[in-house]
C-alpha positions as CSV (number, residue, x, y, z in Angstrom):
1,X,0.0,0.0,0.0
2,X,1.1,3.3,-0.6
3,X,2.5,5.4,2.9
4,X,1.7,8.4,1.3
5,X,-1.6,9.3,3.2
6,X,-4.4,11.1,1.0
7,X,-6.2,12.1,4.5
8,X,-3.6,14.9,5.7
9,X,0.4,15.8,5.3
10,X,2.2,13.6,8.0
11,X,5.6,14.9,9.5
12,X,8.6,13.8,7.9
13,X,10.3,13.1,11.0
14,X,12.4,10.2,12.2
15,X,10.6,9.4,15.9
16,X,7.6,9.2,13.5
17,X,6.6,6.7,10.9
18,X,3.2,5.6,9.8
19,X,2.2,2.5,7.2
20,X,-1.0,3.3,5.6
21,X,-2.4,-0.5,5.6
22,X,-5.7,0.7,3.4
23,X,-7.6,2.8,1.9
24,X,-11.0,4.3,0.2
25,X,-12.0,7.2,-1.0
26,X,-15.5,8.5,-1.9
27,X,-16.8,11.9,-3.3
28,X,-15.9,14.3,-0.2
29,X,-14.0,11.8,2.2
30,X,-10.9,10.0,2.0
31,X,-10.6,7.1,4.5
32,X,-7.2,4.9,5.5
33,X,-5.9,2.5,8.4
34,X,-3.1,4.2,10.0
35,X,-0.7,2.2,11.4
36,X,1.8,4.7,13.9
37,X,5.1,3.7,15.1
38,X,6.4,6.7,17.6
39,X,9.4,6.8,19.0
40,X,9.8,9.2,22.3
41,X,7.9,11.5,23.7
42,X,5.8,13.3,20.7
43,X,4.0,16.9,21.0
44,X,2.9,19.4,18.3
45,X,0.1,21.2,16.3
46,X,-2.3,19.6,14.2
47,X,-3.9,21.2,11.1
48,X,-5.7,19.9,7.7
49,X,-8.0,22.2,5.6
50,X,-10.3,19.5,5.6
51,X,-11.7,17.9,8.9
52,X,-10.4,14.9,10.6
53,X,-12.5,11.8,12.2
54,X,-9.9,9.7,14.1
55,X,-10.6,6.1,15.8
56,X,-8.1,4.7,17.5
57,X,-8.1,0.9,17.3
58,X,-5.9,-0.2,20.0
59,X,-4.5,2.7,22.8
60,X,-3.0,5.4,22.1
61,X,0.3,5.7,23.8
62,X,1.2,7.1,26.7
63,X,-1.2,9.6,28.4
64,X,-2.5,11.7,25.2
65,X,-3.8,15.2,25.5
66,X,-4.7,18.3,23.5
67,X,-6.4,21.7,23.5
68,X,-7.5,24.6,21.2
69,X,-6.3,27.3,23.3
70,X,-2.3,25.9,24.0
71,X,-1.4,23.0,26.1
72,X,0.5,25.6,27.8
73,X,-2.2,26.9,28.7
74,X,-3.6,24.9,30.8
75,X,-7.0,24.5,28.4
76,X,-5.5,20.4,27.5
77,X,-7.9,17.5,28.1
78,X,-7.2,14.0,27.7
79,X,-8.2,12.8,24.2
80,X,-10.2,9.9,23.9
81,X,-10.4,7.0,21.5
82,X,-12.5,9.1,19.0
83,X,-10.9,12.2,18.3
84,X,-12.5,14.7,15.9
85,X,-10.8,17.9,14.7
86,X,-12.9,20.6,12.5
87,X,-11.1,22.1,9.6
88,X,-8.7,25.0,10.0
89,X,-8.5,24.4,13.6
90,X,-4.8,23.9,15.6
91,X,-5.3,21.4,18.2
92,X,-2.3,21.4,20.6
93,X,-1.4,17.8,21.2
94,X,1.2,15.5,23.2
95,X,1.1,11.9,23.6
96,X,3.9,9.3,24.5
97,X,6.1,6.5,22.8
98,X,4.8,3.5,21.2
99,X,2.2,2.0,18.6
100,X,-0.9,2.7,17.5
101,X,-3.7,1.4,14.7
102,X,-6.5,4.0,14.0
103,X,-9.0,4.4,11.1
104,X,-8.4,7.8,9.8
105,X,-10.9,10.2,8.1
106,X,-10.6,13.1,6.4
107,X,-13.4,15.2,4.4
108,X,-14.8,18.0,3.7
109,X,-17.1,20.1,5.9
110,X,-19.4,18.0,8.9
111,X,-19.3,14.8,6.4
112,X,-21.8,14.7,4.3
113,X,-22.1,19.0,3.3
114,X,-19.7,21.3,2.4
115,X,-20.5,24.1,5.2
116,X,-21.7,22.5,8.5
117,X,-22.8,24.7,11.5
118,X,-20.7,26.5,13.4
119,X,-19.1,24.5,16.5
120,X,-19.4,26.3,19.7
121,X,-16.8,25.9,22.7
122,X,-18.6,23.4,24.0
123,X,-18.9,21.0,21.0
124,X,-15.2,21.7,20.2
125,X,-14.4,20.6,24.0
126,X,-16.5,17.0,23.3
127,X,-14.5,17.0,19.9
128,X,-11.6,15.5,22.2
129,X,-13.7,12.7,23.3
130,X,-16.3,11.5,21.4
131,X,-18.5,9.4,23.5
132,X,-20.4,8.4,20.6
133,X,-21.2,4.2,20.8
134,X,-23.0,4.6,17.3
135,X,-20.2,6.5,15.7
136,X,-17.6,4.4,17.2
137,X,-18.8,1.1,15.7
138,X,-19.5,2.8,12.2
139,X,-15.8,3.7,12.3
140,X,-15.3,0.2,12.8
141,X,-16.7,-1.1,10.4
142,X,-15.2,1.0,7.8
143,X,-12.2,-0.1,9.3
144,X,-13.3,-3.9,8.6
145,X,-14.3,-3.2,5.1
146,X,-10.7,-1.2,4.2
147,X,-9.2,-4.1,5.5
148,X,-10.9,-7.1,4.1
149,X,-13.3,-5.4,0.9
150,X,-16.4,-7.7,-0.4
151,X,-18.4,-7.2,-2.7
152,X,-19.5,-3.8,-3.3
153,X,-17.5,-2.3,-0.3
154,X,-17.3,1.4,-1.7
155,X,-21.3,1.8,-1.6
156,X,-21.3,0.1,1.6
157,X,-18.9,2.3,3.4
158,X,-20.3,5.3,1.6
159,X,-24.0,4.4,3.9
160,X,-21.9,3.7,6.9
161,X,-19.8,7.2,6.4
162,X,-23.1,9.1,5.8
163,X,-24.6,7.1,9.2
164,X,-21.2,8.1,10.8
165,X,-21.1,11.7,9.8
166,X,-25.0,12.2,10.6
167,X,-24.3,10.6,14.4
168,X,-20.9,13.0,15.2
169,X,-23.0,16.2,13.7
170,X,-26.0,14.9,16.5
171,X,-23.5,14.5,18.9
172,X,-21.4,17.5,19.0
173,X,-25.2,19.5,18.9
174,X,-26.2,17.8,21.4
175,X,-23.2,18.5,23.8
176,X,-24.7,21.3,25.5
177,X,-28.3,20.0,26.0
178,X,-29.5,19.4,29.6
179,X,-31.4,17.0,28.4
180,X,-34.9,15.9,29.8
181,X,-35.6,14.6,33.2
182,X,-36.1,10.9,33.7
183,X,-37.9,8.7,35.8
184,X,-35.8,8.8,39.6
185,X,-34.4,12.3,38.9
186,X,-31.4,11.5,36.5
187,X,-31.7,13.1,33.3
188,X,-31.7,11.8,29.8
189,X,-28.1,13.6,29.1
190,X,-26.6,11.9,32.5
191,X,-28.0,8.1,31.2
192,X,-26.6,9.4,27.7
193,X,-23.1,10.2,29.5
194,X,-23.1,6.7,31.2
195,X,-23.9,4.6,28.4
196,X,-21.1,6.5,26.3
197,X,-18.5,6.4,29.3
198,X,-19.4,2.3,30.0
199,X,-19.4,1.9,26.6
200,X,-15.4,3.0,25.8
201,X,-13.4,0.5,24.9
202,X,-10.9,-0.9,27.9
203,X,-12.1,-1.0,31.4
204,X,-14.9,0.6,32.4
205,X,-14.7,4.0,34.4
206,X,-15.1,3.9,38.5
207,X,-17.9,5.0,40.3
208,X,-16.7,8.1,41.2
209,X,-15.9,9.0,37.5
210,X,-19.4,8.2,36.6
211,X,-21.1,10.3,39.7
212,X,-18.6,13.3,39.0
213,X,-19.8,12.8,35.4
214,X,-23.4,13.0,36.3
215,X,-22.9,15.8,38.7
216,X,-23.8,14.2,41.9
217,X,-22.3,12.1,45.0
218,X,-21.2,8.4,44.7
219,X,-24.0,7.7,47.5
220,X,-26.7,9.9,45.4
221,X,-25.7,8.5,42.3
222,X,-26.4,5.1,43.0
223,X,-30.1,5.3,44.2
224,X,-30.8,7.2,42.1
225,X,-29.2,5.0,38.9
226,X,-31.3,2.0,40.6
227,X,-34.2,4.3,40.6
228,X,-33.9,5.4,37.2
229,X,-32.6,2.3,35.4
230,X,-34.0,-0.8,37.8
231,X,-30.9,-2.4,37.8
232,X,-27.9,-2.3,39.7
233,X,-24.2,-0.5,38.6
234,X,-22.5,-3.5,37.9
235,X,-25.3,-5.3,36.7
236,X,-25.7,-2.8,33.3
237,X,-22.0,-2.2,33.0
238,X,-21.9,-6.2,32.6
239,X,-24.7,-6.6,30.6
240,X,-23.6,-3.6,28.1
241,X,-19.9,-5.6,27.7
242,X,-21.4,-8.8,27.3
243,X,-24.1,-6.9,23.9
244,X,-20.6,-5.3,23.2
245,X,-18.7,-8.3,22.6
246,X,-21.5,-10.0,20.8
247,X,-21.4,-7.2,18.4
248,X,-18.0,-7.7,17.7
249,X,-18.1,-11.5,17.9
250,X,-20.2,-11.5,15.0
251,X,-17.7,-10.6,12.7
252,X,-14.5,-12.7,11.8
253,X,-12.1,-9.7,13.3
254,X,-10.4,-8.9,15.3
255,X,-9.2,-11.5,17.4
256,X,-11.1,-12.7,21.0
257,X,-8.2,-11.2,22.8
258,X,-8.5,-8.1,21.5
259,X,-12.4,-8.4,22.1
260,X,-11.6,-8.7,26.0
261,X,-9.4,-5.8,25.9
262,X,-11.7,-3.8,24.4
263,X,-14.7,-4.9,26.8
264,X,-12.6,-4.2,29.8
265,X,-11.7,-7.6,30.9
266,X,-8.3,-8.1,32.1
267,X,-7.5,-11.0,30.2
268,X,-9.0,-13.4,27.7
269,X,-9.3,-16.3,30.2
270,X,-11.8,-13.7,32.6
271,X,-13.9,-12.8,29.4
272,X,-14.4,-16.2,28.3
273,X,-15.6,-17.1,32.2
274,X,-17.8,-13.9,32.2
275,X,-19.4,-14.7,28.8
276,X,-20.4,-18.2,29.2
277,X,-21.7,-17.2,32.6
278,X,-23.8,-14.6,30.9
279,X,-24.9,-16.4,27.8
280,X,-23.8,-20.3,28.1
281,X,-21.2,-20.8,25.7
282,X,-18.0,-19.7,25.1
283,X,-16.8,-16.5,23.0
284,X,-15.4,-18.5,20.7
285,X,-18.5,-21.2,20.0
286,X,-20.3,-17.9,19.8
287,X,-18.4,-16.8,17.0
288,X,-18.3,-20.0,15.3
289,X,-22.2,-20.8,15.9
290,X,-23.1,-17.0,13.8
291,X,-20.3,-17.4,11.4
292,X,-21.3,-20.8,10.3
């Protein structure tokens, strides 16, 4: 494949190289694997005239962070696995040594028009971090179908891109809505912020993320997330994994282990134990009994 990437000008820098495993490219959007090899302790500006979607598929190294107003500044936040970065705009960014896969996006405007709204602070602040379970899994499977392309792949991807450009546009309007209030007092918005949070790929956040997150105590937040949802904390983390790795059992890629990493398990052995527990059979007879 050619390392040249078509989605923005990478440094030419030795602590740097990138393999681009894959690519397609449709009227408005041009979409590759990225495979990163860094070497030390990286930092600098990133800017494309076109806008940037950015999944990472396994960590990214060391403790990534970025801001619009400076690092120096103290305005960084910690960048999640979806990163998205609006055309024309520096984001400040460091992040540490190692290796990294993402699917990498670039296009013009919001995705699928050519102007797009403007993004208020608050948006460009959840741009760092989208928390978006619906765009993450559209990213992956553009990812699958740059990898391993079947039969018609390009109109494929081109309804999963739209899907994927309509769901970051909802989410970035909807990141200053207070939402509506549910039943037990917690709002739509806070259920919204704990599905996306639970929802992240490695393990799942701690109780006290998930009450700061929300706004309230760790003792208030869980009545009141009984109240609301009828089920106890651990109980819907669990069962949102277990859907998770269904989803992602049901294709052929990527690999089990890689499936308990990104469900939060420490290790393969615990996921298998927790999945047959919660279904009966094994990850792998899973896989085997949809595939076949």
């Amino acid at each position: 494949m050619n390392a040249v990437s078509q989605v923005y000008d990478l440094p030419v820098t030795p602590t740097i190289d990138c393999t681009v495993q894959g690519r397609i490219a449709l009227p408005g959007v041009v979409m590759e694997l990225h495979h990163y090899r860094f070497r030390g302790q990286q930092g600098g500006v990133f800017s494309s005239p076109r806008s940037f979607l950015d999944l990472a598929l396994s960590p990214r190294p060391g403790r990534p962070c970025g801001g619009y107003g400076g690092i120096e500044q103290g305005k960084a936040c910690a960048l999640g696995d979806i990163l998205f970065v609006p055309a024309r705009s520096e984001l400040h960014t460091e992040w540490g040594e190692g290796e990294q896969t993402s699917i990498c996006c670039g296009f013009d405007g919001m995705g699928f028009d050519h102007d797009g709204p403007d993004i208020s602070d608050d948006a460009l602040r959840a741009s760092l971090d989208v928390r978006s379970p619906t765009v993450r899994e559209a990213l992956r499977r553009i990812a699958a179908e740059i990898a391993q392309p079947g039969f018609c792949s390009e109109m494929l991807t081109q309804a999963i891109w739209l899907q994927a450009a309509i769901e970051l546009q909802r989410y970035l309007l909807g990141s200053t809505s207070d939402g509506e209030m549910a039943v037990g007092g917690m709002s739509r918005t806070q259920l919204q912020r704990i599905a996306d949070r639970v929802e992240q790929p490695g393990k799942p956040p701690s109780v006290a993320e998930l009450a700061a997150e929300c706004g309230l105590s760790t003792r208030h937040f869980f009545r009141q997330f009984k109240v609301a949802t009828g089920q106890t904390l651990t109980r819907y983390v669990t069962d949102r994994k277990i859907d998770r790795a269904k989803q992602l059992l049901r294709q052929a890629r990527p690999a089990i282990k890689i499936i308990a990493w990104d469900c939060g398990f420490d290790s393969a052995a615990a996921f298998s134990a927790a999945f047959r527990k919660a279904t009966g059979v094994t990850p792998r007879q899973f896989r085997e009994g949809v595939l076949h």
